[in-house]
TORKOL-4160 file (C-alpha; in steps of 0.2 Angstrom, whole numbers, padded with zeros to 4 digits, m for minus):
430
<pt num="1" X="0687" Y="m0138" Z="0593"/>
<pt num="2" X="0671" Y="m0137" Z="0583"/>
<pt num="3" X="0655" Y="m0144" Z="0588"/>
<pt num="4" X="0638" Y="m0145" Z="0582"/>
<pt num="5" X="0630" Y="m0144" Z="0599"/>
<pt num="6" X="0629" Y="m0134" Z="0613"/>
<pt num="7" X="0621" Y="m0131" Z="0629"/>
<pt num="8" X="0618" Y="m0117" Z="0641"/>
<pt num="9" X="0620" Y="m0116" Z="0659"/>
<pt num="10" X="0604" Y="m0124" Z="0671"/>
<pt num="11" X="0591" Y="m0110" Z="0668"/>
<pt num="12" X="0585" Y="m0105" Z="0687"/>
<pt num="13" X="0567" Y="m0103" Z="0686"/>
<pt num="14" X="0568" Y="m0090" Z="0702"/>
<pt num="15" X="0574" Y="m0077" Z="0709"/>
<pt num="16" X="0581" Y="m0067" Z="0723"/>
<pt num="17" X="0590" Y="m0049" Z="0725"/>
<pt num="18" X="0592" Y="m0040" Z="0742"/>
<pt num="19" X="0576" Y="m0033" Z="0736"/>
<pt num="20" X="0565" Y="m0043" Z="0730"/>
<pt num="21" X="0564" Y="m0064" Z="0728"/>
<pt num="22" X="0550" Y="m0071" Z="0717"/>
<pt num="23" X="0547" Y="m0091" Z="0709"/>
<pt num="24" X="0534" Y="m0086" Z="0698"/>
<pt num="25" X="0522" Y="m0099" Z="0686"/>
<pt num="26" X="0513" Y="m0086" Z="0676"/>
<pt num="27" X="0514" Y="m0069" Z="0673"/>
<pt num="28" X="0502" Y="m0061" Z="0685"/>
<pt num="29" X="0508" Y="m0070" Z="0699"/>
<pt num="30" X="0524" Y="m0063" Z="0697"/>
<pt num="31" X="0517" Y="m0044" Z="0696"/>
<pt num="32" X="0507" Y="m0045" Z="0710"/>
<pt num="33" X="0521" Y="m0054" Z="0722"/>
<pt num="34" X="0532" Y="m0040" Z="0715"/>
<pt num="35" X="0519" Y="m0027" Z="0720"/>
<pt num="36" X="0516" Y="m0034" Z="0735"/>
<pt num="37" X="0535" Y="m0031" Z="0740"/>
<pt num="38" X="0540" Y="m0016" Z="0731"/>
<pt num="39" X="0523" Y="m0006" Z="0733"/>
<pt num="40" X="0527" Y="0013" Z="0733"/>
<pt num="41" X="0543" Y="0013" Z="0725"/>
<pt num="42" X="0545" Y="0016" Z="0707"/>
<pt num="43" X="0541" Y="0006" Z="0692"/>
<pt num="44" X="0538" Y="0016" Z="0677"/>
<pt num="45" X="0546" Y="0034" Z="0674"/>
<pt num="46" X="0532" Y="0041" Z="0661"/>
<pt num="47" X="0534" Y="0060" Z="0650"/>
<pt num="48" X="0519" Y="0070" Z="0658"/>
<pt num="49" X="0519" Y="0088" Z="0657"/>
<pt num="50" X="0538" Y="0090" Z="0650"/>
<pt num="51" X="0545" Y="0081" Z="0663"/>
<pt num="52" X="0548" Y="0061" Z="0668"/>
<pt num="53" X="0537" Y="0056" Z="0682"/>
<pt num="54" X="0537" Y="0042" Z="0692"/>
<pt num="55" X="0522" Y="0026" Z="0694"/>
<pt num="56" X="0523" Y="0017" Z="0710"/>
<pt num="57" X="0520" Y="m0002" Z="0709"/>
<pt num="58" X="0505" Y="0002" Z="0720"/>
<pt num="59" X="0496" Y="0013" Z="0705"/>
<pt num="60" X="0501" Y="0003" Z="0692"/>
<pt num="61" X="0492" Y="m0013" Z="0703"/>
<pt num="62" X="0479" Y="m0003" Z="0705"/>
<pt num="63" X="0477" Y="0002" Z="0687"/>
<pt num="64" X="0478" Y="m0017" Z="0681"/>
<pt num="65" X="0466" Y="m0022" Z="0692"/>
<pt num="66" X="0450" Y="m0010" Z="0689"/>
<pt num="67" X="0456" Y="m0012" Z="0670"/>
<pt num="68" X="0453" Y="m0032" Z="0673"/>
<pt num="69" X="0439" Y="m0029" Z="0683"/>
<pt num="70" X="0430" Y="m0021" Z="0669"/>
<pt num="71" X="0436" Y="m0033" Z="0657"/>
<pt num="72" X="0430" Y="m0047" Z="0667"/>
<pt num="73" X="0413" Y="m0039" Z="0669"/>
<pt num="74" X="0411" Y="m0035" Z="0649"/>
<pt num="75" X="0412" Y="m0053" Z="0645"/>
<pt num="76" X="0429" Y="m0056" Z="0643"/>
<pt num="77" X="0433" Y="m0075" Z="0646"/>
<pt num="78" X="0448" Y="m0085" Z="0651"/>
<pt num="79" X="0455" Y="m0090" Z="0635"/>
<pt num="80" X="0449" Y="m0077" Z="0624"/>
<pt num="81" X="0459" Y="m0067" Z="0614"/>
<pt num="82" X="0461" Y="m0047" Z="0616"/>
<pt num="83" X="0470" Y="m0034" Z="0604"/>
<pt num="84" X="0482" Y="m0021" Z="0609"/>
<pt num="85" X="0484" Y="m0007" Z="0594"/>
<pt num="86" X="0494" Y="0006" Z="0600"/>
<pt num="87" X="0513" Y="0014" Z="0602"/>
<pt num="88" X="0525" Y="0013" Z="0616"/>
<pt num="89" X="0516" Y="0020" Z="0632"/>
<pt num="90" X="0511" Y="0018" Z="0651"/>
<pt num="91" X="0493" Y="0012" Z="0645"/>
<pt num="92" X="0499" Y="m0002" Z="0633"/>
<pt num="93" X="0509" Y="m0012" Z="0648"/>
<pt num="94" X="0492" Y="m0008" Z="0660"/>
<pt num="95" X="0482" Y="m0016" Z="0644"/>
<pt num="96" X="0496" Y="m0029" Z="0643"/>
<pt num="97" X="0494" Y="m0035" Z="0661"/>
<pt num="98" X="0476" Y="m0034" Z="0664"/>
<pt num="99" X="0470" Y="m0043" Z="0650"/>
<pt num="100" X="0483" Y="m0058" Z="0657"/>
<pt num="101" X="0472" Y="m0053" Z="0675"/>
<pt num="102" X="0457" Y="m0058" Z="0666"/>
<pt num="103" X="0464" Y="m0075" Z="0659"/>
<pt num="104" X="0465" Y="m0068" Z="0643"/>
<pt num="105" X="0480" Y="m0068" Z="0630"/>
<pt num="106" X="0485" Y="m0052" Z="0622"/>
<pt num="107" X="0485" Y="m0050" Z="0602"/>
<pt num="108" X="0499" Y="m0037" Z="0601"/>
<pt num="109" X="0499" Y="m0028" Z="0583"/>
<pt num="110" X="0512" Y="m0016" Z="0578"/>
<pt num="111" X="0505" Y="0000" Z="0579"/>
<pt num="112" X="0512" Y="0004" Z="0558"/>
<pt num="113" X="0501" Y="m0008" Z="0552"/>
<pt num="114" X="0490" Y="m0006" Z="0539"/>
<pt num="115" X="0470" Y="m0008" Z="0540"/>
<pt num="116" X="0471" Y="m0023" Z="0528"/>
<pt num="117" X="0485" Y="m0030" Z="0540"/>
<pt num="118" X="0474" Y="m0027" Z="0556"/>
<pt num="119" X="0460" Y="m0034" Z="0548"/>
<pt num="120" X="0471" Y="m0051" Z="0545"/>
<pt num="121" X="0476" Y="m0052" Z="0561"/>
<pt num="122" X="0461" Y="m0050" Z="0571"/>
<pt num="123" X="0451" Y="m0060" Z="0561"/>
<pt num="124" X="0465" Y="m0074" Z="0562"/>
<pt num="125" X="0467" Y="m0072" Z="0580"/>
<pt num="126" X="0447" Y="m0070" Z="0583"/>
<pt num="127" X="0450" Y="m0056" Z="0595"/>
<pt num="128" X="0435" Y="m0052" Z="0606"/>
<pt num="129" X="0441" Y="m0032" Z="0610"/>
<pt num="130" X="0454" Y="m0022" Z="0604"/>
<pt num="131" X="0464" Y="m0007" Z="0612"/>
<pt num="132" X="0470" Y="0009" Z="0602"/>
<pt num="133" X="0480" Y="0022" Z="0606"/>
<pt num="134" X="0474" Y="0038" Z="0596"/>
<pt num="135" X="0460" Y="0041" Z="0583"/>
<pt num="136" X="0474" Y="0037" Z="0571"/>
<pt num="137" X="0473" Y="0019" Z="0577"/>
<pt num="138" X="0454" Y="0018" Z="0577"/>
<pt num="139" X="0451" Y="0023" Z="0560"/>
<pt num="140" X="0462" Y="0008" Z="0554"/>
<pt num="141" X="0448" Y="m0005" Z="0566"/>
<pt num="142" X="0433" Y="0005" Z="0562"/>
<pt num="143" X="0435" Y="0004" Z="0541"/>
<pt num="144" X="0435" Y="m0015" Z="0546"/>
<pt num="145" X="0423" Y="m0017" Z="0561"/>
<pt num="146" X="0409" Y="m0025" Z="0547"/>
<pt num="147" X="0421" Y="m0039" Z="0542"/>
<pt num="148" X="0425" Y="m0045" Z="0563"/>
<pt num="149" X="0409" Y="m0053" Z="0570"/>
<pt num="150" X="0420" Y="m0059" Z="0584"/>
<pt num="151" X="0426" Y="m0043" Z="0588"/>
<pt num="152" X="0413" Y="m0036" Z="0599"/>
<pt num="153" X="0423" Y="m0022" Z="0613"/>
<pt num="154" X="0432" Y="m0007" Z="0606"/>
<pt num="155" X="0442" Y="0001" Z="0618"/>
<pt num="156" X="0454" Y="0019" Z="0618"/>
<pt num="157" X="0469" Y="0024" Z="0628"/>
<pt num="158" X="0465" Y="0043" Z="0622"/>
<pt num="159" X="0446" Y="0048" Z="0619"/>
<pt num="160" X="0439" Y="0042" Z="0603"/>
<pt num="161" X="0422" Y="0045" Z="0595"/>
<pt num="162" X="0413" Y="0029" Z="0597"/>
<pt num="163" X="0426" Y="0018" Z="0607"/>
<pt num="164" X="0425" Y="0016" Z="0626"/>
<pt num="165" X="0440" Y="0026" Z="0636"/>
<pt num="166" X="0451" Y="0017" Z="0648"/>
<pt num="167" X="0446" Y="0029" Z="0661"/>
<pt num="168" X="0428" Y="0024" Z="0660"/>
<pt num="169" X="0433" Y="0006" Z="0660"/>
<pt num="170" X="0444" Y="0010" Z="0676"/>
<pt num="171" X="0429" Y="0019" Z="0684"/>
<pt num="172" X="0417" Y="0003" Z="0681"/>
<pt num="173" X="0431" Y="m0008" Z="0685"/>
<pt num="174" X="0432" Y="0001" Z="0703"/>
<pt num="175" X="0415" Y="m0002" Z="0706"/>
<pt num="176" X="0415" Y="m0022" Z="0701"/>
<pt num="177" X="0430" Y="m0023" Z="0714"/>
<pt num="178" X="0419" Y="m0015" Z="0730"/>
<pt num="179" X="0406" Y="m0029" Z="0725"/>
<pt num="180" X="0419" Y="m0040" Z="0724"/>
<pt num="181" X="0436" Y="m0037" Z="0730"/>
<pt num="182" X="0445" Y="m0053" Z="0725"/>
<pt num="183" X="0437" Y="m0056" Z="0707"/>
<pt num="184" X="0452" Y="m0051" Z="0696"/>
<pt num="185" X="0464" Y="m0061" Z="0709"/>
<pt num="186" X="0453" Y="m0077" Z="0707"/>
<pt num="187" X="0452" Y="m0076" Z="0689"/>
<pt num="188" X="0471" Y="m0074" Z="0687"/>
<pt num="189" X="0474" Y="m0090" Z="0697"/>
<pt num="190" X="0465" Y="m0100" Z="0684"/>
<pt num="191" X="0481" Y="m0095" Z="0672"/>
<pt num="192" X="0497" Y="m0109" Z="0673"/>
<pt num="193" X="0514" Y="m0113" Z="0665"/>
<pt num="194" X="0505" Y="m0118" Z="0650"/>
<pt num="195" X="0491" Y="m0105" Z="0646"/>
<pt num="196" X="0492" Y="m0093" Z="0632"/>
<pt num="197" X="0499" Y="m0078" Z="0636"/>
<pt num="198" X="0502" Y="m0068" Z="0621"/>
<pt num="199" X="0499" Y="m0069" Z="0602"/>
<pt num="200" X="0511" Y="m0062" Z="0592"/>
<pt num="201" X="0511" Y="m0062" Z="0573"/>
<pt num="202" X="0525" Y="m0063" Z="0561"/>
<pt num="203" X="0528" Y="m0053" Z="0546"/>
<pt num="204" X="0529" Y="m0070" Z="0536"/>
<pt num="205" X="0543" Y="m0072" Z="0521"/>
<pt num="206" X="0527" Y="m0078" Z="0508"/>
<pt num="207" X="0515" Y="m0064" Z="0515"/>
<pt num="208" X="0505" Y="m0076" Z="0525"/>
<pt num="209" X="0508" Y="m0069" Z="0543"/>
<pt num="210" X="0507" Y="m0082" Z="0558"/>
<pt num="211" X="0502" Y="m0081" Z="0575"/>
<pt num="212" X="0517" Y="m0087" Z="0588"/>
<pt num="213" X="0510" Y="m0094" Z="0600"/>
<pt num="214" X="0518" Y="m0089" Z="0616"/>
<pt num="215" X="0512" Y="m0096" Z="0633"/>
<pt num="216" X="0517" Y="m0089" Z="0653"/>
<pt num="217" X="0529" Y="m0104" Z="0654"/>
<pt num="218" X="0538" Y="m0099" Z="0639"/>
<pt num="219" X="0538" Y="m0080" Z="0642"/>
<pt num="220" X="0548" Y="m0081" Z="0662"/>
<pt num="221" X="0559" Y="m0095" Z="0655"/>
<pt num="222" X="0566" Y="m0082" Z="0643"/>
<pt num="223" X="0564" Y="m0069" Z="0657"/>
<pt num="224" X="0574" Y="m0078" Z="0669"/>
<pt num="225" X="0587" Y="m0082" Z="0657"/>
<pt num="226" X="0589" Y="m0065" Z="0653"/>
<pt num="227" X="0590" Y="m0059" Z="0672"/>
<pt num="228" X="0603" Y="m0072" Z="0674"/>
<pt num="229" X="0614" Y="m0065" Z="0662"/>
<pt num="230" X="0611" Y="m0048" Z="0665"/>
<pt num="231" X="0608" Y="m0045" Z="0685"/>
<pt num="232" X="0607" Y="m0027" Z="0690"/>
<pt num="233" X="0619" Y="m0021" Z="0703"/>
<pt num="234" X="0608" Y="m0009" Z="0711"/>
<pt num="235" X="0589" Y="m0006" Z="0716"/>
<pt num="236" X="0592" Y="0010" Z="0709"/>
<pt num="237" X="0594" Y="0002" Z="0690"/>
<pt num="238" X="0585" Y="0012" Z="0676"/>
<pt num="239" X="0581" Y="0002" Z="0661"/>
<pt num="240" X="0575" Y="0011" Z="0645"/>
<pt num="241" X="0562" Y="0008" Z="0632"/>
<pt num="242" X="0561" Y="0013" Z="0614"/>
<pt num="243" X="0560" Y="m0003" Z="0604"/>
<pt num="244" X="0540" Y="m0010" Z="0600"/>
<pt num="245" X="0530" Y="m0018" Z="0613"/>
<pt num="246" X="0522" Y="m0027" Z="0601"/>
<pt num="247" X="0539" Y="m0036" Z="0596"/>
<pt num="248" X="0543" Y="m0050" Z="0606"/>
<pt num="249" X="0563" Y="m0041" Z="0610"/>
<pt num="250" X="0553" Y="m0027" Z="0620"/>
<pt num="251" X="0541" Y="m0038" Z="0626"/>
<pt num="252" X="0553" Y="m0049" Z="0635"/>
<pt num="253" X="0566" Y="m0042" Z="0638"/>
<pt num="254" X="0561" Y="m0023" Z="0643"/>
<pt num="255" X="0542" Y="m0026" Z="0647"/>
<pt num="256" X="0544" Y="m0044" Z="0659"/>
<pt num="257" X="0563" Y="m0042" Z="0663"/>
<pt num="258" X="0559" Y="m0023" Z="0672"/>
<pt num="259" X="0545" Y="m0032" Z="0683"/>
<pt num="260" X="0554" Y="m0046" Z="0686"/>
<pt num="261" X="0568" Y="m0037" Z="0692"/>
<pt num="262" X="0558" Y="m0023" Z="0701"/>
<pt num="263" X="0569" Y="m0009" Z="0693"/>
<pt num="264" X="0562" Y="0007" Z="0685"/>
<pt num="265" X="0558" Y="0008" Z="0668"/>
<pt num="266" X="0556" Y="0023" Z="0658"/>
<pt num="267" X="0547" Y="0024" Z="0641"/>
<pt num="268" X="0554" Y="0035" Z="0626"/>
<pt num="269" X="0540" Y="0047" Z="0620"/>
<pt num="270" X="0545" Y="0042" Z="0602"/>
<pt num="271" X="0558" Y="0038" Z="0591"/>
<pt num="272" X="0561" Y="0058" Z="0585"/>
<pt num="273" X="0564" Y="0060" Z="0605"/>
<pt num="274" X="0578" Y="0046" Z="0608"/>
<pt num="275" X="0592" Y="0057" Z="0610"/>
<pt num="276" X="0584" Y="0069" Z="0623"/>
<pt num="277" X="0577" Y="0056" Z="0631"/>
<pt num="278" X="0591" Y="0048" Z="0635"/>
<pt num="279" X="0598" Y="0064" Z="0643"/>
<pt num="280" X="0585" Y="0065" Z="0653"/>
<pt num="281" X="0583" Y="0047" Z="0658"/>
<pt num="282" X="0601" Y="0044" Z="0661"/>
<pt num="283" X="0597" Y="0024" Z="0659"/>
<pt num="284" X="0608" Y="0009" Z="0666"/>
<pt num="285" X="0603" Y="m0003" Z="0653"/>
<pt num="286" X="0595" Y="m0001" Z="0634"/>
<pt num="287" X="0589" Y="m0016" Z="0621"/>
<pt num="288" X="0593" Y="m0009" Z="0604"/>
<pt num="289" X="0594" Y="m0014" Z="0587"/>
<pt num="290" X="0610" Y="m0010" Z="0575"/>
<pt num="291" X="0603" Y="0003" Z="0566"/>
<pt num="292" X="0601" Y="0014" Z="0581"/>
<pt num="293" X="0618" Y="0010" Z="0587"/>
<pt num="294" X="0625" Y="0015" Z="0569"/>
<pt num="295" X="0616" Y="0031" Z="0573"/>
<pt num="296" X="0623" Y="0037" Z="0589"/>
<pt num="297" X="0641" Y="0032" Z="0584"/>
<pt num="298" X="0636" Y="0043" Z="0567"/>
<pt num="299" X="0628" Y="0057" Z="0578"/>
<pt num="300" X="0645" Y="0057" Z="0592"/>
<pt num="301" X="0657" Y="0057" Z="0576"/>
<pt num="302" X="0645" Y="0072" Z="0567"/>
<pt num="303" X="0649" Y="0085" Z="0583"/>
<pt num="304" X="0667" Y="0078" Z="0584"/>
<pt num="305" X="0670" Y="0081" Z="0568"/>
<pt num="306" X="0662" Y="0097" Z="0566"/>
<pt num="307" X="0673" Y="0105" Z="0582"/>
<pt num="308" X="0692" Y="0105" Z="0578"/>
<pt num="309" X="0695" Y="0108" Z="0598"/>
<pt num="310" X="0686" Y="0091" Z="0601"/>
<pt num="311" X="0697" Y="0084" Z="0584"/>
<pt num="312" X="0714" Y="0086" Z="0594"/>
<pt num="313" X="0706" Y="0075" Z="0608"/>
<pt num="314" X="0705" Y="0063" Z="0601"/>
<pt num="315" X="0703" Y="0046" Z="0609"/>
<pt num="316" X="0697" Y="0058" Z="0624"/>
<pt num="317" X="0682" Y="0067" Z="0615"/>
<pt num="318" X="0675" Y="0048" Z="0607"/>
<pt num="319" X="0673" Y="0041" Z="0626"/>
<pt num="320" X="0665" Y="0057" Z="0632"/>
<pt num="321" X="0655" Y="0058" Z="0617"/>
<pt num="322" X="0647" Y="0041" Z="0618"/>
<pt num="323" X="0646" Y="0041" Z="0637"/>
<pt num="324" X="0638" Y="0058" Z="0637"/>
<pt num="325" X="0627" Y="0052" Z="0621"/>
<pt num="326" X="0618" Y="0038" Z="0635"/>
<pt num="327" X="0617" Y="0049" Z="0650"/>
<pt num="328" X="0632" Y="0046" Z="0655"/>
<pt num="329" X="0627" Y="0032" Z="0667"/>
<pt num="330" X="0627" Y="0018" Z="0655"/>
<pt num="331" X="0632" Y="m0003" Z="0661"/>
<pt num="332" X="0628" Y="m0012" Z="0646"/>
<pt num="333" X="0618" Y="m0011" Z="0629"/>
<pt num="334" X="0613" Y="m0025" Z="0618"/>
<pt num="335" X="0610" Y="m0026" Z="0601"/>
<pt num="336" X="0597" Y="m0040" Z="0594"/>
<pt num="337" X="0585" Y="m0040" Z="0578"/>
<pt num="338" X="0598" Y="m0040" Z="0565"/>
<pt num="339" X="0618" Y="m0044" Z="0565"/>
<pt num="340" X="0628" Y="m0030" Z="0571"/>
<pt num="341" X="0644" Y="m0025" Z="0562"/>
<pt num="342" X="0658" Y="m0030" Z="0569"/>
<pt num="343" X="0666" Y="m0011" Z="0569"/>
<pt num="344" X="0652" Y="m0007" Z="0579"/>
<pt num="345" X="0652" Y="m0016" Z="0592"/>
<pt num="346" X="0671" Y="m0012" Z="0594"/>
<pt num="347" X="0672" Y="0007" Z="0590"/>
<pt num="348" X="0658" Y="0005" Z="0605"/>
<pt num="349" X="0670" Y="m0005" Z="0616"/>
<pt num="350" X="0685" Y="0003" Z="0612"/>
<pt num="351" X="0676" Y="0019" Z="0618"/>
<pt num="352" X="0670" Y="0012" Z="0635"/>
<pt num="353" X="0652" Y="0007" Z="0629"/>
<pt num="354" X="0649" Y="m0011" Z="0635"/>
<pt num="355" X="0639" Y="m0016" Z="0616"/>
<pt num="356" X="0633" Y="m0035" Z="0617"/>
<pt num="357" X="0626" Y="m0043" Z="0602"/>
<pt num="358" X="0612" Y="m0058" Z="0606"/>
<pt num="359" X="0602" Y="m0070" Z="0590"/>
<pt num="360" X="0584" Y="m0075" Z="0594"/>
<pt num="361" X="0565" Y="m0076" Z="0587"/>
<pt num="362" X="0547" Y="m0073" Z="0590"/>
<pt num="363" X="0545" Y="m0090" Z="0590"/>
<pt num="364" X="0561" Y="m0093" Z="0605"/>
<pt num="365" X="0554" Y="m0079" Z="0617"/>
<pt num="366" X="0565" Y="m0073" Z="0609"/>
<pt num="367" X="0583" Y="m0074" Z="0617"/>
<pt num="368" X="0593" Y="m0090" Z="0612"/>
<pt num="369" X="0610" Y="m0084" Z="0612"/>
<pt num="370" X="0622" Y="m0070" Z="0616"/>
<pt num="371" X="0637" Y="m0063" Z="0620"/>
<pt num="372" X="0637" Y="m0058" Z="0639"/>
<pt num="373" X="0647" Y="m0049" Z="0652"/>
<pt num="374" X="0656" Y="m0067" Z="0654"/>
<pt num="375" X="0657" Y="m0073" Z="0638"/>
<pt num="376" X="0658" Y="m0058" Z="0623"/>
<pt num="377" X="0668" Y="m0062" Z="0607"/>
<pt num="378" X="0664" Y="m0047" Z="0594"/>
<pt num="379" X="0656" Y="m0052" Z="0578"/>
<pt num="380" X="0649" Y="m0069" Z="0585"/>
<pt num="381" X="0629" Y="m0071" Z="0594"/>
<pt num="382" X="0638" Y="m0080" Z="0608"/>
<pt num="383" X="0633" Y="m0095" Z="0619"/>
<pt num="384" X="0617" Y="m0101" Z="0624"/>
<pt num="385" X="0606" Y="m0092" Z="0635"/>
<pt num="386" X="0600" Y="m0101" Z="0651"/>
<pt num="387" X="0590" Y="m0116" Z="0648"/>
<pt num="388" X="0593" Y="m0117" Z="0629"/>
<pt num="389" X="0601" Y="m0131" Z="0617"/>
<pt num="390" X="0607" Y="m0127" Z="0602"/>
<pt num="391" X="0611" Y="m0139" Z="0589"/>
<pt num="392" X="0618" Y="m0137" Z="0568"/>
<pt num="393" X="0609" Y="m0150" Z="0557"/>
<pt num="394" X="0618" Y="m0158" Z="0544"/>
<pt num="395" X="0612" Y="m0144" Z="0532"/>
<pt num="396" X="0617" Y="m0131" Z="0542"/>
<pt num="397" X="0601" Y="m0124" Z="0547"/>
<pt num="398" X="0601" Y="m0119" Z="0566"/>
<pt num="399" X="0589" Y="m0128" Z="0578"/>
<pt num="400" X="0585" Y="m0125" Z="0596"/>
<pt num="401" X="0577" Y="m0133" Z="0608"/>
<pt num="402" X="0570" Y="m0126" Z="0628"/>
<pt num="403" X="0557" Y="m0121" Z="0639"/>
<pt num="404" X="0555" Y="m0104" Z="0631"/>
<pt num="405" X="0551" Y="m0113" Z="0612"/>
<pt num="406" X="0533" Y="m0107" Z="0605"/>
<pt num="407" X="0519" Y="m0119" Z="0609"/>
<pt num="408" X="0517" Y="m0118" Z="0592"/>
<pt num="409" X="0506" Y="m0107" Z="0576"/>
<pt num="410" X="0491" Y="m0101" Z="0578"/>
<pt num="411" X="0478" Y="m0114" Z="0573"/>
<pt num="412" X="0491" Y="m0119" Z="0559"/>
<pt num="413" X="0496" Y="m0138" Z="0564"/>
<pt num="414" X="0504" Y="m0143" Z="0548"/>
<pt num="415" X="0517" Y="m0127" Z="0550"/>
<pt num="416" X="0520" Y="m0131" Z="0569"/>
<pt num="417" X="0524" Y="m0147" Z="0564"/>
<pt num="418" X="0536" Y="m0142" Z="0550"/>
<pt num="419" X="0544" Y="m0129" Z="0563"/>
<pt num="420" X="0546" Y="m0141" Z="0578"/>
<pt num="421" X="0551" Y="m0160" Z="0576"/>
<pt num="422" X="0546" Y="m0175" Z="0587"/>
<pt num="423" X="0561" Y="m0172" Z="0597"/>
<pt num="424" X="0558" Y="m0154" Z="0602"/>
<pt num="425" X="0569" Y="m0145" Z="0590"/>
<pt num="426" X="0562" Y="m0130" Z="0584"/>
<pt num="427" X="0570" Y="m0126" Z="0565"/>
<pt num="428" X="0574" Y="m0107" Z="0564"/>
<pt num="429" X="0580" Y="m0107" Z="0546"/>
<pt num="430" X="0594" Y="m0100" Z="0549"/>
């Protein structure tokens, strides 16, 4: 029967694996309970040198906390806002997490922006220091430097003329910490449920980008949901990463979800890479978009079609192509962003590729619904996630309501208002 409401399963706001058990309230708790437990086994597999090398909880802790350090004594206050400008890499979630150390919220711009777009967003968000990646990424900040009085720390991952490098800031961080070893976990602890944690800014339908407003609280809500869905079987689950950091669907739900469940993670060296990568990655799990699963069914199909020995197999050569097209260790993908063709998803299932498709938003954390291993119907965005209530208003429009809704825009009431009702329900317009 048909219903206008629906509601998911009680969302547990904890955790517990044979490895690791954590009930987290903000985000660096949960990092440094995970480091504390999992401490020289791996986090992060990062491309150095030609080959995938491993990051122990232990260095990646460490990293954080002399970048807070040095955050902390450059004048960075609880509250304030601080940029990230960059693409995929070990640096951006070490950027990520210590500005959250500092009691700061990270302003996460998507590294193709254009100068004019940065210079929106940083005014907007009234950022107090940015990160870049590259020179590339500089050039865009320093044509605009004149127009951002707030903006007052500019800081590099690689050496730029001009802008501080993170190994310098590491290096003073270290020093701050002798003189005071428990600063950057003090400061942390002035963080709760509530607090900003990230600033993410939508492309806006009328050109008038928003800043979502996205606290700690809301962030682990949709993080637990998500590990409650998709547990790992094993400690020795690799996760892969390829879709933007900066985009709230890589953010949550590679970014949090890989600390939270202390597996590995491993970052694509870009998007040209993808297909070596994942041959030498051999990932458990992927979050992907449709497009790139369009692309690796076109890609299997392209070689099939191209060997008439592999022709007569058949049924045998799709299975083995797909399989061999992930590393050959694939559980389960998922597909979010856009809707997934139906064909897709079940030339992927019908050739032993677990594909499940999943609706959500900046403004929901994102994940509200999805198809999971319990629940898939093909060509459908499935039940509610954890936590979340879903409800169809007379017009049709989809509204949802839960712990991992926005707080709200950036410094925009009246849109807020329009977005969420008295009652809670956040309007999605869809």
């Amino acid at each position: 029967m048909a219903t206008n409401y629906l509601k998911g399963e009680p969302l547990e706001l904890r955790w517990r694996s044979s490895w690791c058990e954590h009930q987290a309230r903000t985000i660096p708790s949960l990092f440094q309970s995970q480091a504390e437990t999992l401490g020289d086994s791996t986090l992060y597999l990062v491309k150095r040198e030609g080959t995938y090398q491993p990051v122990s909880w232990q260095t990646v802790r460490r990293d954080v906390e002399t970048l807070a350090a040095a955050l902390i004594a450059r004048g960075v206050q609880p509250g304030d806002r601080v940029a990230i400008l960059s693409e995929n890499r070990y640096e951006w979630v070490v950027a990520d997490l210590a500005i959250l150390h500092a009691g700061a919220a990270s302003v996460t711009l998507h590294f193709p922006l254009t100068p004019e777009q940065v210079e929106e967003q940083l005014r907007d968000s009234e950022s107090c220091a940015i990160f870049v990646s590259t020179a590339q990424q500089a050039q865009k900040v320093d044509a605009i430097r004149d127009r951002l009085p707030a903006l007052k720390h500019y800081f590099s991952f690689d050496a730029v003329s001009g802008w501080t490098p993170i190994a310098q800031l590491q290096h003073e961080g270290e020093q701050r910490l002798r003189d005071k070893p428990t600063l950057v976990r003090e400061t942390a602890e002035l963080n709760h449920w509530d607090s900003l944690a990230t600033l993410i800014y939508t492309s806006g339908t009328t050109g008038d980008s928003k800043g979502v407003m996205l606290s700690h609280g809301n962030l682990l809500a949709n993080m637990y949901a998500c590990m409650q869905v998709f547990p790992p079987p094993g400690r020795d689950y690799v996760m892969f990463n390829f879709l933007p950091l900066s985009h709230i669907y890589a953010h949550t739900c590679d970014h949090l979800v890989a600390i939270a469940l202390g597996v590995q993670m491993a970052f694509a060296e870009s998007f040209d890479t993808l297909a070596q990568n994942l041959q030498e990655v051999r990932p458990h799990a992927i979050n992907g978009v449709p497009r790139f699963y369009e692309k690796v069914r076109e890609r299997v199909m392209q070689v099939i079609g191209s060997k008439p020995f592999l022709r007569l197999l058949g049924g045998y050569a799709r299975k083995k192509g797909m399989r061999r097209a992930f590393g050959g260790r694939l559980i389960w993908a998922i597909s979010g962003g856009a809707a997934l063709d139906p064909q897709v998803a079940e030339f992927y299932w019908e050739n032993g590729i677990q594909l499940f498709q999943g609706y959500g938003l900046t403004e929901t954390s994102p994940a509200l619904t999805g198809n999971t291993p319990k629940h898939n119907k093909i060509g459908t965005a499935g039940i509610p996630f954890p936590g979340v209530e879903i409800k169809i208003a007379d017009d049709g429009e989809i509204l949802a309501r839960g712990p991992n809704i926005m707080k709200g825009y950036w410094r925009k009431p009246e849109a807020t208002a329009q977005a969420i009702d008295p009652d809670g329900w956040f309007h999605t317009g869809d």
